[in-house]
Every structure is written in C-alpha cells, then in structure tokens.
One Martini backbone bead per residue (centre of mass of N, CA, C, O) as a GRO file, in nm:
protein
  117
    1UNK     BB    1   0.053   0.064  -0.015
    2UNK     BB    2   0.265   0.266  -0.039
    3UNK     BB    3   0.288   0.290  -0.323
    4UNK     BB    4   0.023   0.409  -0.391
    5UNK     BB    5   0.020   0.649  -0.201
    6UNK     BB    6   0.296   0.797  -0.392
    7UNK     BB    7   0.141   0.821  -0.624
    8UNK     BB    8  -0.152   0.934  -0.523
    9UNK     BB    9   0.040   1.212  -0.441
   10UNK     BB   10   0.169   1.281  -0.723
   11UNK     BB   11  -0.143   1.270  -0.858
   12UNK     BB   12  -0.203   1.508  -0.696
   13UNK     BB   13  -0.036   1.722  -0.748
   14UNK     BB   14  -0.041   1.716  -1.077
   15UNK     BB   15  -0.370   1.809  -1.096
   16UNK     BB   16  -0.316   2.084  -0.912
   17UNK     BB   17  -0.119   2.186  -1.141
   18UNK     BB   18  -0.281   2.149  -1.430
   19UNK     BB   19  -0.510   2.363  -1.343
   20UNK     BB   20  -0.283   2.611  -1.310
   21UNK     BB   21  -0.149   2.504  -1.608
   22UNK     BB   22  -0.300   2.422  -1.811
   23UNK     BB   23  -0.242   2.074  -1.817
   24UNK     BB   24  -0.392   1.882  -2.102
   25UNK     BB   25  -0.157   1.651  -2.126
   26UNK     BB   26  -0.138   1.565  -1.837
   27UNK     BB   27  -0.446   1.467  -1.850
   28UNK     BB   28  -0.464   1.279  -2.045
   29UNK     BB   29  -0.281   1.076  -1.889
   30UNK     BB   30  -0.471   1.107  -1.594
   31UNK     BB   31  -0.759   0.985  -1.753
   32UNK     BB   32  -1.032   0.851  -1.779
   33UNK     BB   33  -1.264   0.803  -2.017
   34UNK     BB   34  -1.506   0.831  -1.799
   35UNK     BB   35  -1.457   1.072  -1.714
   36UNK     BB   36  -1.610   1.325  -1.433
   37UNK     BB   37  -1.695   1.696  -1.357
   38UNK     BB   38  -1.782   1.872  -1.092
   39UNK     BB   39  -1.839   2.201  -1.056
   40UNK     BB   40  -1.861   2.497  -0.894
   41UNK     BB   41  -2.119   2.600  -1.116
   42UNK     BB   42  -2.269   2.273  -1.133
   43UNK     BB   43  -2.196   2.146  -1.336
   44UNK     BB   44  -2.118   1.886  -1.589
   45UNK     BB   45  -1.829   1.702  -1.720
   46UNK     BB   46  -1.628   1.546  -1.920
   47UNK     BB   47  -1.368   1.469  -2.048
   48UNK     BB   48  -1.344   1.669  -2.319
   49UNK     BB   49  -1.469   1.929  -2.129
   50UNK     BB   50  -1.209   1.935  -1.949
   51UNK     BB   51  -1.008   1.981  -2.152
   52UNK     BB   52  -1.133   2.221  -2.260
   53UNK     BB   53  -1.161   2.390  -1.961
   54UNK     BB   54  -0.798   2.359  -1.939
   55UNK     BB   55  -0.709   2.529  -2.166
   56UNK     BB   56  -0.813   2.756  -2.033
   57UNK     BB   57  -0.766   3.028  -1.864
   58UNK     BB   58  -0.711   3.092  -1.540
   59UNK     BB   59  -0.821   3.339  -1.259
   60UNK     BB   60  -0.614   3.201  -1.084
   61UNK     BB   61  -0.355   3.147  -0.780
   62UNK     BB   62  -0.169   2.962  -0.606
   63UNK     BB   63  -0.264   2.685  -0.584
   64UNK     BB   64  -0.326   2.471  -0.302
   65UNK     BB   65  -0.295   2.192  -0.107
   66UNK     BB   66  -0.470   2.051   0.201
   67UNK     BB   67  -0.556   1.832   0.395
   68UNK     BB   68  -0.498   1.541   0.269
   69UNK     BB   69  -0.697   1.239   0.183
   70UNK     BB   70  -0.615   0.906   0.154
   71UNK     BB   71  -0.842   0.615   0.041
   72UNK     BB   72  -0.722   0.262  -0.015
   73UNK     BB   73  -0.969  -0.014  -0.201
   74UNK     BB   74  -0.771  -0.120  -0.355
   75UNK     BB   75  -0.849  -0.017  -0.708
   76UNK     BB   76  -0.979   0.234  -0.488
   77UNK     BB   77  -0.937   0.591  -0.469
   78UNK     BB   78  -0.987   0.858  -0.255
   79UNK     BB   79  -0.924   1.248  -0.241
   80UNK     BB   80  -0.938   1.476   0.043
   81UNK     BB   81  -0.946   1.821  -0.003
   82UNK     BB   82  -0.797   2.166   0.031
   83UNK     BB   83  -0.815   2.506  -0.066
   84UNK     BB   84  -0.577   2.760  -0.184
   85UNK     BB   85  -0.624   3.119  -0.328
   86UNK     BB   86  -0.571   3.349  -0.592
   87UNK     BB   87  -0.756   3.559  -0.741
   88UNK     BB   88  -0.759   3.825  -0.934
   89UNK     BB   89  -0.803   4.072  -0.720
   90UNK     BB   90  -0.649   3.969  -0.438
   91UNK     BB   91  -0.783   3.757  -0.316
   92UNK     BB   92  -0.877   3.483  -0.082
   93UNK     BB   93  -0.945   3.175  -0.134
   94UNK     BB   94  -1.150   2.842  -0.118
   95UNK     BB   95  -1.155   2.497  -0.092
   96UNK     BB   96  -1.312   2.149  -0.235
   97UNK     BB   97  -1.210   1.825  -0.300
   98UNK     BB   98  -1.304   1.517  -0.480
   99UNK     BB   99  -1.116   1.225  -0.577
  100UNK     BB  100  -1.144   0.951  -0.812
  101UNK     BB  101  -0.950   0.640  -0.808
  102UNK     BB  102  -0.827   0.393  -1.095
  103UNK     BB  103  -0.703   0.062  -1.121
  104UNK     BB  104  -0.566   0.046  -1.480
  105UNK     BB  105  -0.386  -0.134  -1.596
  106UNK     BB  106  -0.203  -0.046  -1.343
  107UNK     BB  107  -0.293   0.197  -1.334
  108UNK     BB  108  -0.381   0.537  -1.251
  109UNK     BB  109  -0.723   0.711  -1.279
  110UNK     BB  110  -0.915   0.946  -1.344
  111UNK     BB  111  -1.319   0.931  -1.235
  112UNK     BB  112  -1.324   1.148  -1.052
  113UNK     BB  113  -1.470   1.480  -0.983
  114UNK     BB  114  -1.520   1.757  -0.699
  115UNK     BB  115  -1.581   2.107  -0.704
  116UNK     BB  116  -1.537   2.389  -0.447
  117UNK     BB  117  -1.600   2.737  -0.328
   0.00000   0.00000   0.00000
C-alpha cells in the first residue's frame, strides 16, 4: 500500500499542478475514458469537456492543496483535500475537492472530481 499511497500523492499533486498551469497533455494521461467533473459553477463535463475548459486560462493563482486524505480501497482510491488561491483581483479564496481514482491495467487514472468553492 505504501507504493499506492507515494503515486496517489503525486498524482494529487500533478492533478492541482495541471488546474493551475491549464496542462492538458499531463490531464490526458491521468483521466480514465470515462472521467467526469462536477464544477464549483454546479455543471457536470466529462472528459472532453473538462479537457476543452482546462485549455482555458484561468484567473486564479496560487492554488495549493492542503489537509489531503487518501483513502485506498484495492483497486480505487478517494482523495480528500481543501484548496488555497488568489483570486484575479488579489482575495484569498479556499475550496475543497474530492477526486476519485481507479487502478485500470495497472495505472491509476482519475474517473471522477467533485470541485468546490
């Protein structure tokens, strides 16, 4: 389990890396087919769509995750984290994020995120 636990935490970090810096090569390669994300504005995209709206600049900074809980089930993991950022106009915002990863021939890949704010 400790192996488990050393990759979902890079791939926690990877995932708010990629929010921050809109990189949807590194999304490509760790969403599973079947990903969907409920957005902080209550929509629902799957994975195209969260593709197509990580492309997009986005006007936060700053974002860093923190309080993070990885909870391993065999072959899937929930991960539980509250965020920090700086707004476009220099508030500090928080939120709170709940991804779901699933061990699919042998990789970890996100099927599932839950974002607040």
């Amino acid at each position: 389990m400790n192996k488990d636990m050393e990759e979902l935490t890079a791939l926690n970090r990877d995932y708010v890396a990629s929010v921050q810096n809109c990189d949807v090569k590194r999304f490509d390669e760790i969403l599973a087919p079947e990903f969907y994300c409920s957005n902080p504005d209550k929509t629902l995209v799957d994975r195209a769509g969260f593709l197509k709206q990580t492309a997009q600049p986005i006007a936060i900074r700053n974002l860093r995750e923190y309080d993070v809980v990885i909870r391993i089930m065999g072959d899937f993991a929930i991960i539980h984290a509250a965020t920090s950022y700086t707004t476009a106009d220099g508030q500090q915002g928080t939120g709170r994020y709940t991804d779901c990863w699933a061990r699919q021939n042998g990789k970890w890949l996100a099927v599932s995120a839950h974002v607040s704010r």
